[in-house]
VOTILO-580525 format. One record per residue (C-alpha): chain; residue in three letters; x, y, z. Coordinates in Angstrom, 2 decimals. Layout:
! VOTILO-580525
  mol  type       xx       yy       zz
    A   ala        X        Y        Z
...
! end
This chain:
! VOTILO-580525
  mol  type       xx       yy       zz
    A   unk   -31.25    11.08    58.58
    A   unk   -34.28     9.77    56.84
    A   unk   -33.85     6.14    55.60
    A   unk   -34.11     7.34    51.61
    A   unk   -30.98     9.85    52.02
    A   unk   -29.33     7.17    53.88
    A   unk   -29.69     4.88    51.02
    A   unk   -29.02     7.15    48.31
    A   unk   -25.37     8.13    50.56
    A   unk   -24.68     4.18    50.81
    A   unk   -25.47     3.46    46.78
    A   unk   -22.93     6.57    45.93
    A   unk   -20.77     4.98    48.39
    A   unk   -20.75     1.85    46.69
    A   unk   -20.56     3.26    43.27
    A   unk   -17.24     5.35    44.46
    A   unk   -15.55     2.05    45.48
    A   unk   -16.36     0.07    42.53
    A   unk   -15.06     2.79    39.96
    A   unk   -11.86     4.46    40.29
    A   unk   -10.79     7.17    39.58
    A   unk    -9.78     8.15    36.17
    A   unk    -5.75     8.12    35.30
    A   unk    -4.40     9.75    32.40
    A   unk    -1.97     7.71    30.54
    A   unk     0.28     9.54    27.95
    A   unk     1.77     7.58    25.49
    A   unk     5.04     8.11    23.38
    A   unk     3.76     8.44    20.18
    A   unk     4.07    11.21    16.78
    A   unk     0.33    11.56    17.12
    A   unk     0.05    12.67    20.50
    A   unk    -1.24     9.71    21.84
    A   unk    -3.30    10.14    25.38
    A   unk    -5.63     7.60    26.96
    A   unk    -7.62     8.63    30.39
    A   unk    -8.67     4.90    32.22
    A   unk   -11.05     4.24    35.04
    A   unk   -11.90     0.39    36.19
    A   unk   -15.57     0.05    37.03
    A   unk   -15.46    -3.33    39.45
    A   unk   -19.09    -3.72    39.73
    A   unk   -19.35    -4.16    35.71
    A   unk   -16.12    -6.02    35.66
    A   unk   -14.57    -3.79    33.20
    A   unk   -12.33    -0.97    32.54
    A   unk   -13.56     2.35    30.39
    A   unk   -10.69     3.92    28.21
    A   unk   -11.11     7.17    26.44
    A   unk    -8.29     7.65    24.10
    A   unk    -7.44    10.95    21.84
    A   unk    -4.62    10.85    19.23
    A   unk    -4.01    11.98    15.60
    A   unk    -5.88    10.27    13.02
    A   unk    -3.83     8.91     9.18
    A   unk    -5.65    11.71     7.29
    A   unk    -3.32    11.86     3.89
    A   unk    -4.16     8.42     2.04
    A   unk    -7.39     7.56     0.50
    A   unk   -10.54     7.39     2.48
    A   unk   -10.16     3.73     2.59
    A   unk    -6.72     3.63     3.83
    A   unk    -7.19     6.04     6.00
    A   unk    -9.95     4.48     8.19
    A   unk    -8.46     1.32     8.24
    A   unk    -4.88     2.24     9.49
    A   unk    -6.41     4.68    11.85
    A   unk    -8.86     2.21    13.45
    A   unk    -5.25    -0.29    13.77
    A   unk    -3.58     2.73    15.51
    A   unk    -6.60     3.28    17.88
    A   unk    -6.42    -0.71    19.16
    A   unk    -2.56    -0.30    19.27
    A   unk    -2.77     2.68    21.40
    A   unk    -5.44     0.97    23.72
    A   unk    -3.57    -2.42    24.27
    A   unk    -0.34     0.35    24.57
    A   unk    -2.10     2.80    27.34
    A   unk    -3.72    -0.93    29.18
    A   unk    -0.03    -2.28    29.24
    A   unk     1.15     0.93    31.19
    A   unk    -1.78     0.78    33.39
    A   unk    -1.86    -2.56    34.40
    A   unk     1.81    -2.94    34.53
    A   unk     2.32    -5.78    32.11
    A   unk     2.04    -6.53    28.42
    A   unk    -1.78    -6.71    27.44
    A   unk    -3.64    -7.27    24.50
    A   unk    -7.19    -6.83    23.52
    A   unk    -9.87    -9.40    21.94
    A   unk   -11.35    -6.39    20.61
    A   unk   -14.89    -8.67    19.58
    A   unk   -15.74    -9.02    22.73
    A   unk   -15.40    -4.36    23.40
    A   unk   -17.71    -1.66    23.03
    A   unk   -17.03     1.54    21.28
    A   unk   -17.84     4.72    20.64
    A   unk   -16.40     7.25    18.15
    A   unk   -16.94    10.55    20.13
    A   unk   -14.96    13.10    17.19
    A   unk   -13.29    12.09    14.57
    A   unk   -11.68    14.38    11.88
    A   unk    -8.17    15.56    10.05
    A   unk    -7.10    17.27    13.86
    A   unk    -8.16    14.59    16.49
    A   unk    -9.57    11.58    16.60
    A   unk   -11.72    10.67    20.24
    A   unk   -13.06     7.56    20.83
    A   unk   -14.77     5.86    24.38
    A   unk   -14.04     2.14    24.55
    A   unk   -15.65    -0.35    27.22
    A   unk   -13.72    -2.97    27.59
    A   unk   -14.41    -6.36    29.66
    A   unk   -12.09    -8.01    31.83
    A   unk   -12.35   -11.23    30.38
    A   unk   -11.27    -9.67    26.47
    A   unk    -8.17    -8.66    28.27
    A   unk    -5.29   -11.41    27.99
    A   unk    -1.56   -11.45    28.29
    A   unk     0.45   -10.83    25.26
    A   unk     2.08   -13.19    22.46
    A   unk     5.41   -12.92    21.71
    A   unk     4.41   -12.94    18.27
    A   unk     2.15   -10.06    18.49
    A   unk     4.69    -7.97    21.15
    A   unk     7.41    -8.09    17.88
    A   unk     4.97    -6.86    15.52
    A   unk     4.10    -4.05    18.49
    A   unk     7.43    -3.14    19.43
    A   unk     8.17    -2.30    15.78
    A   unk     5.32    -0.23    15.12
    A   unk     6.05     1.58    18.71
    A   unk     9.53     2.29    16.82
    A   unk     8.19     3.67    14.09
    A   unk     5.39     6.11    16.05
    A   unk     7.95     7.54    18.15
    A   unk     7.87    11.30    18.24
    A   unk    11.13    12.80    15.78
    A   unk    12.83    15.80    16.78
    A   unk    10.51    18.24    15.00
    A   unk     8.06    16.79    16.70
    A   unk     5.40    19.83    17.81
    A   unk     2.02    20.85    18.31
    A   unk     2.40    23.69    15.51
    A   unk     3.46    20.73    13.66
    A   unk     0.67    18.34    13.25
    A   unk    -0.92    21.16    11.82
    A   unk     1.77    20.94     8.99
    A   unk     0.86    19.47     5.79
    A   unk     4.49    18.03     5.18
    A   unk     5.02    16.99     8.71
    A   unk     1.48    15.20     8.38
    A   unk     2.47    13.55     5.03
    A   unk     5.44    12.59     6.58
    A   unk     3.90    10.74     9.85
    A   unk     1.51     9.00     7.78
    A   unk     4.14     7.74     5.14
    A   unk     5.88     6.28     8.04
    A   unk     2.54     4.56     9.50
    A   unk     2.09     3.23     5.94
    A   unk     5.29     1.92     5.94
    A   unk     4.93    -0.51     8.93
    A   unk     1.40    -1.25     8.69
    A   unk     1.67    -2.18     4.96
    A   unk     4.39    -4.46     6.01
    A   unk     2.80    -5.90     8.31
    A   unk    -0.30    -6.94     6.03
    A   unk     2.25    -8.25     3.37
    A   unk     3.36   -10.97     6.04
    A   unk    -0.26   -12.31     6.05
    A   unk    -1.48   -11.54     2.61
    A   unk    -3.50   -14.39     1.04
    A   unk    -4.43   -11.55    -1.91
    A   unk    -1.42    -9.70    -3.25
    A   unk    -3.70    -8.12    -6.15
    A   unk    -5.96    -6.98    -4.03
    A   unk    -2.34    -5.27    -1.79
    A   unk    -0.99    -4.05    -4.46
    A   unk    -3.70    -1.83    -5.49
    A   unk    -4.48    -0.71    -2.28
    A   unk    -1.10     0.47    -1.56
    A   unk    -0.79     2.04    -5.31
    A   unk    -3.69     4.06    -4.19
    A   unk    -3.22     4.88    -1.23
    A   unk     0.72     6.29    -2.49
    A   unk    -1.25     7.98    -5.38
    A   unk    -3.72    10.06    -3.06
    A   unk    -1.15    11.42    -0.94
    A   unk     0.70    12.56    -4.69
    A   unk    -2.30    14.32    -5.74
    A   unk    -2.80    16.16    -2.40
    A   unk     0.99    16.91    -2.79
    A   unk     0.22    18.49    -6.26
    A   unk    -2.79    20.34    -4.91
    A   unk    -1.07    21.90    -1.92
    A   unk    -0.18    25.65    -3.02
    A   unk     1.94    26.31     0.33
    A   unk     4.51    23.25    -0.46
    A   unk     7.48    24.82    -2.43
    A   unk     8.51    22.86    -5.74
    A   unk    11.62    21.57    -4.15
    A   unk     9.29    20.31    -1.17
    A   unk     7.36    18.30    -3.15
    A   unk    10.00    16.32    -4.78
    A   unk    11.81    15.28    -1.77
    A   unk     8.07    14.28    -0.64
    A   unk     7.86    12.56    -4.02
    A   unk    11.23    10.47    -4.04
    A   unk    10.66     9.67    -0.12
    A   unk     6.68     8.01    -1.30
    A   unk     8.23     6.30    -4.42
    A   unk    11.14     4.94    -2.58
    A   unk     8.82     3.56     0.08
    A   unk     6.15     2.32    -2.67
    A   unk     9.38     0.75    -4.50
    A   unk    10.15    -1.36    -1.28
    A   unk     6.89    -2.57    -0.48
    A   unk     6.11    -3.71    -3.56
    A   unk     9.24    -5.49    -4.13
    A   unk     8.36    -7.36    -0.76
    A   unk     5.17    -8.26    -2.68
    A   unk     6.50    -9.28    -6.12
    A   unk    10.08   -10.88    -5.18
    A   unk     8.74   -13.93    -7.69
    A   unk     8.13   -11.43   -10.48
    A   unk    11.47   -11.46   -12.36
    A   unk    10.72   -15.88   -12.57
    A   unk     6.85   -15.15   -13.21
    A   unk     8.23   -13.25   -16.54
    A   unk     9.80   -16.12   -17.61
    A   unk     7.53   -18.39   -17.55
    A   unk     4.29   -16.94   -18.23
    A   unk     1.19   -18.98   -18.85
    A   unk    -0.97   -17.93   -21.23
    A   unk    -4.83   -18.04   -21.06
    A   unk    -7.63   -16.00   -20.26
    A   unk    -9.20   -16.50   -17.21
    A   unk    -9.15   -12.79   -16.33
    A   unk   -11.56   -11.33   -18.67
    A   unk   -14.08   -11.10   -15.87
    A   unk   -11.75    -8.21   -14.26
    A   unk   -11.78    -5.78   -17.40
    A   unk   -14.33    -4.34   -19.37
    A   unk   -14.13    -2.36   -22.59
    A   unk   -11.01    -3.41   -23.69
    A   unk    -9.56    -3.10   -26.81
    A   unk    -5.74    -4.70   -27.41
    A   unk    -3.65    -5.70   -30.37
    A   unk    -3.51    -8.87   -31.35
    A   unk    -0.14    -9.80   -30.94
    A   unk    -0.33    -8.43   -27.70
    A   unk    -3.77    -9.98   -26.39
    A   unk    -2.83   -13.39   -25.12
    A   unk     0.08   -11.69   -23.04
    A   unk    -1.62    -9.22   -21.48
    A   unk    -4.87   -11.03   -20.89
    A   unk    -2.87   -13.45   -19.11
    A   unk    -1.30   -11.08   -16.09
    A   unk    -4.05   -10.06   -13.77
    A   unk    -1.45    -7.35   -12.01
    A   unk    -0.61    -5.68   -15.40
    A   unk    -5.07    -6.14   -15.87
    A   unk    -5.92    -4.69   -12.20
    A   unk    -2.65    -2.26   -11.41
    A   unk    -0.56    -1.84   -13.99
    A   unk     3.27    -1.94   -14.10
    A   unk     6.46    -3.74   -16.68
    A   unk     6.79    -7.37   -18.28
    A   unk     8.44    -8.79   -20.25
    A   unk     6.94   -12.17   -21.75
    A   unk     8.82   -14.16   -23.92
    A   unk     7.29   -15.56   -27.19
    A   unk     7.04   -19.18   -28.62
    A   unk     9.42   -18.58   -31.68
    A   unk    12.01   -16.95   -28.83
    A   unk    11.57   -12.64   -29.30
    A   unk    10.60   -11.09   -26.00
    A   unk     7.86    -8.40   -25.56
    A   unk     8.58    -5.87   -23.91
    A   unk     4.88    -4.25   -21.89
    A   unk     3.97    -0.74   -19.60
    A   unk     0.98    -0.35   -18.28
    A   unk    -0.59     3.12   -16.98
    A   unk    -3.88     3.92   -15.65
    A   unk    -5.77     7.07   -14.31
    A   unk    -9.09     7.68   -12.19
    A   unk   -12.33     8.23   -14.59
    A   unk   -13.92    11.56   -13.51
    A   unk   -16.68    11.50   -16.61
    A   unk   -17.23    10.62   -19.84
    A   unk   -16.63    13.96   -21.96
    A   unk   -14.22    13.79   -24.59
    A   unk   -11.92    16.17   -22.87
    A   unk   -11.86    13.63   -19.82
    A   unk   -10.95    10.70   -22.12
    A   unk    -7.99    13.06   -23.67
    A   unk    -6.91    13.68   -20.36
    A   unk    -7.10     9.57   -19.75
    A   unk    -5.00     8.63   -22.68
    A   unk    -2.15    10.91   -21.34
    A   unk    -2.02    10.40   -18.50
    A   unk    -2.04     6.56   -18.40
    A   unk     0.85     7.04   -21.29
    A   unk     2.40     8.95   -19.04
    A   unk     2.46     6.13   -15.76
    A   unk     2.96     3.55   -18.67
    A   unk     6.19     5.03   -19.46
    A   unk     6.92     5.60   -15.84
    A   unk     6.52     1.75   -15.42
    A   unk     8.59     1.57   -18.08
    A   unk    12.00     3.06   -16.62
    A   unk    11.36     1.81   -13.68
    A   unk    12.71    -1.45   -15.52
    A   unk    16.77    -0.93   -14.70
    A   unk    17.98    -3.06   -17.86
    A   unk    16.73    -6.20   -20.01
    A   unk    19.21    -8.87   -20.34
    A   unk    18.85   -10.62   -23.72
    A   unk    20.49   -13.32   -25.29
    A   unk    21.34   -12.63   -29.07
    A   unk    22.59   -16.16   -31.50
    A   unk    24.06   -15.23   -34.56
    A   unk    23.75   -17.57   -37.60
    A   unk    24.96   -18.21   -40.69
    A   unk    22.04   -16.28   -42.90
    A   unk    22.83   -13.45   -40.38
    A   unk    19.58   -13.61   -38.83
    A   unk    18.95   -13.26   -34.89
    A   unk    17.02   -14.46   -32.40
    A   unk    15.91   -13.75   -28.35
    A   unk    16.24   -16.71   -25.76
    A   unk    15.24   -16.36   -22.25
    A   unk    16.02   -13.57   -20.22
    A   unk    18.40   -14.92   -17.44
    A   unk    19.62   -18.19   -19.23
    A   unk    20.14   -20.31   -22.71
    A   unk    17.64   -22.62   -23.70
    A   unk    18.91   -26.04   -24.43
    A   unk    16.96   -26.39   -27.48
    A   unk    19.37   -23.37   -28.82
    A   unk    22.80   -24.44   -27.06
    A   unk    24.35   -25.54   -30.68
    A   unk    23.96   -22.25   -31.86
    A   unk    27.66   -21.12   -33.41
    A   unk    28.48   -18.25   -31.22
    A   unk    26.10   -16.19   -28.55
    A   unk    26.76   -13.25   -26.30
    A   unk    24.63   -11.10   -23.66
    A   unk    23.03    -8.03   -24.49
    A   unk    21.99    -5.62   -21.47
    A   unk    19.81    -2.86   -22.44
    A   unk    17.88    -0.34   -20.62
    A   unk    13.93    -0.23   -21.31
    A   unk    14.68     3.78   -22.15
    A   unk    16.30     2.43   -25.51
    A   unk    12.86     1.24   -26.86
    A   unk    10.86     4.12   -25.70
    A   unk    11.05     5.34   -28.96
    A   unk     9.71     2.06   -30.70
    A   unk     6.92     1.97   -28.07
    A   unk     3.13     1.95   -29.71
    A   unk     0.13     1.53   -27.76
    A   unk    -1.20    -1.99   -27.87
    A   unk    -4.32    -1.53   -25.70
    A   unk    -6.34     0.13   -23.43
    A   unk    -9.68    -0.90   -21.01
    A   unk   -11.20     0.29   -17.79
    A   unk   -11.32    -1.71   -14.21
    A   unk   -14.68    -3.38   -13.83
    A   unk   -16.35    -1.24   -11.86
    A   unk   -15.49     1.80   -14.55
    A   unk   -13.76     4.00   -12.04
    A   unk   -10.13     3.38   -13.86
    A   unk    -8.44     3.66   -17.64
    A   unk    -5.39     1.60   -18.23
    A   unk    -3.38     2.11   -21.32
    A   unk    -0.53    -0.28   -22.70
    A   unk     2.63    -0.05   -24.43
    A   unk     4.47    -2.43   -25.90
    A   unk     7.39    -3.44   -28.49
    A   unk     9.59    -6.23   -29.62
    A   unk    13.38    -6.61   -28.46
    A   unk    14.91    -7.61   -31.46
    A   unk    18.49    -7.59   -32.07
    A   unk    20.56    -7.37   -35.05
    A   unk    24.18    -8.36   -35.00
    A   unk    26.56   -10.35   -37.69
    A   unk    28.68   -13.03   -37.28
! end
């Protein structure tokens, strides 16, 4: 044996001891989850290809982001199995590569150091034992399956769900939350509307199963709100986050002043100096060009979400003093002011917003800064009449 062969046997020699063989790891997941591992010793680092089923029915934005927090959940998931103990990842310190990546299967070869490999927080194993919960594969569970529009809505929703929550633990910008989640829910509608093979019926559970989950997360975000309405600030410090804008008067201060009725839209109520309340929806819609058609389409369809807003506003509790001249006024919503305690008599009022639909004008309308969305308002006064 010449001494080249015997040097070129001893170098794949070597090479065969330092990296081991491949083991595939499968992982209990809805997205049929797999990782294959190998553990190069000479490099001092282990090589992890991992194929799974990407969030495809959000926004483009959404979608990227909670599939790239799957992908390092599945790795620190498949290194735990393999190494026998609870690992995570300082995922700075890896090298990847996105081999395919579309709405069937997402493949992606990671290289990952020894050293970015540490034991796990208890802190962090919570957060990962819930999300395992919630990727766990349901009864219906199939390859035929993930092909399924409803079944992929349906995975994704629940994804959203616990990865949302997650982010509203941490969140330093609600705003900036709030409209990503109020997109993301609002993609996965339209591609709801634009899917002929979903039956009507379909759709709506779909639709009351998104708005439910919508409802709770953004009640986790805005638990101050119903306090925020009473005691509103007014100024105008968000005029940089609007353009065109047109509002009514009476109206302007108000709405000026809430930067989540200015950036996202939703129901206030803000109470005025001389006592009435004001009662405020706010819808928007995407801008898809600037024919007049397209701006017809706008206006209705932000009326529409505006009203939407609107009932999703249970009741109004109002506080109604009757005087002598017969006339009325509106205190706060949840209590009596001081400053009106010696009126003569006083009772409760609890309406539902539906009542004033009918009373409802428009009272203004603008686009998001960057022009991509319309928002149109509606608005009225809750006034009571009663006599003594």
């Amino acid at each position: 044996m010449t001494k080249s062969r015997c040097l070129i046997l001893l170098c794949s020699m070597f090479l065969i001891a330092n990296l081991l063989a491949a083991l595939k790891v499968e992982l209990m997941s809805d997205r049929s989850a797999t990782a294959e591992i190998s553990q190069d010793k000479g490099k001092r680092q282990i090589v992890l290809a991992l194929t799974f089923v990407p969030v495809t029915t959000l926004d483009a934005v959404s979608n990227n982001e909670m599939t790239g927090i799957l992908a390092q959940f599945f790795v620190e998931e498949a290194l735990s199995l393999y190494l026998k103990k609870s690992k995570t990842v300082d995922f700075s310190k890896v090298s990847k590569k996105v081999i395919k990546n579309n709405t069937a299967i997402c493949y992606i070869s990671y290289k990952i150091p020894q050293d970015a490999i540490k034991d796990i927080e208890v802190k962090k194993e919570q957060v990962h034992e819930n999300l395992k919960k919630y990727l766990l594969p349901t009864k219906n569970t199939t390859n035929d399956l993930l092909q399924d529009f409803r079944s992929t809505c349906f995975r994704d929703l629940r994804t959203a769900e616990v990865l949302f929550c997650d982010q509203i633990k941490t969140c330093k910008k609600p705003i900036e939350l709030i409209k990503k989640i109020n997109i993301a829910f609002d993609t996965i509608k339209q591609k709801i509307d634009d899917d002929d093979a979903l039956f009507i019926s379909e759709k709506q559970g779909i639709y009351q199963r998104i708005e439910k989950i919508k409802k709770f997360l953004l009640k986790k975000i805005n638990g101050k709100n119903e306090h925020e309405e009473r005691s509103i600030v007014i100024n105008s410090a968000n005029d940089d986050l609007i353009t065109n804008a047109s509002f009514d008067s009476d109206y302007e201060p108000y709405l000026r002043s809430d930067r989540i009725l200015l950036e996202v839209g939703g129901c206030r109520v803000f109470q005025k100096p001389d006592g009435r309340q004001l009662l405020v929806g706010v819808g928007y819609t995407d801008v898809r060009n600037n024919s007049g058609k397209e701006r017809i389409r706008q206006r209705r369809v932000a009326e529409q979400k505006a009203f939407a807003a609107l009932a999703k506003k249970q009741k109004v509790d109002v506080y109604v003093f009757s005087q002598r001249n017969k006339s009325t006024t509106v205190a706060t919503q949840n209590r009596i002011e001081s400053s009106l305690s010696k009126r003569t008599s006083s009772s409760r009022i609890t309406v539902k917003s539906e009542a004033y639909f009918a009373s409802m004008q428009t009272i203004g309308y603008w686009y998001s800064k960057d022009g991509k969305l319309f928002f149109l308002a509606k608005g009225c006064h809750i006034i009571n009449d009663i006599g003594e």
